[in-house]
C-alpha positions, 0 to 999 in steps of 0.5 A: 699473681705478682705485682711489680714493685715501685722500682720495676713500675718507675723504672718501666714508666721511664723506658717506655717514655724513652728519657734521655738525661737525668731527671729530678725526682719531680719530673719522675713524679709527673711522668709516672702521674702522665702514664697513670701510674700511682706513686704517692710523691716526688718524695716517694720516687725520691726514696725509691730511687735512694735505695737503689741508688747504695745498690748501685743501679740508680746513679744520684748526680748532686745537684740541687735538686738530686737528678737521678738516671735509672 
């Protein structure tokens, strides 16, 4: 059976929750917590997103904190 990865499970959570504008990796965090879906830490999204983001598929906007859009 295949089992999505952390990226295809964050990335399902914030198209289902219809998200417009960037997010931080916190408010990532809690909407993934709100639809039961267990990612250990905003840190975890963090590093998630990081990857994806020298793929480019994830845009990082600078900010402190990091806002990322999926």
């Amino acid at each position: 059976m295949y089992q999505r990865t952390e990226y295809e499970r964050i990335r399902s959570v914030l198209d289902s929750a219809d998200v417009d504008g960037p997010l931080t990796a916190r408010e990532i965090a809690n909407l993934l917590e709100e639809h039961d879906v267990d990612i250990d830490s905003a840190h975890r999204v963090a590093t998630v997103l990081g990857r994806r983001a020298r793929r480019g598929e994830v845009e990082v906007i600078d900010e402190q904190p990091y806002r990322y859009r999926v």
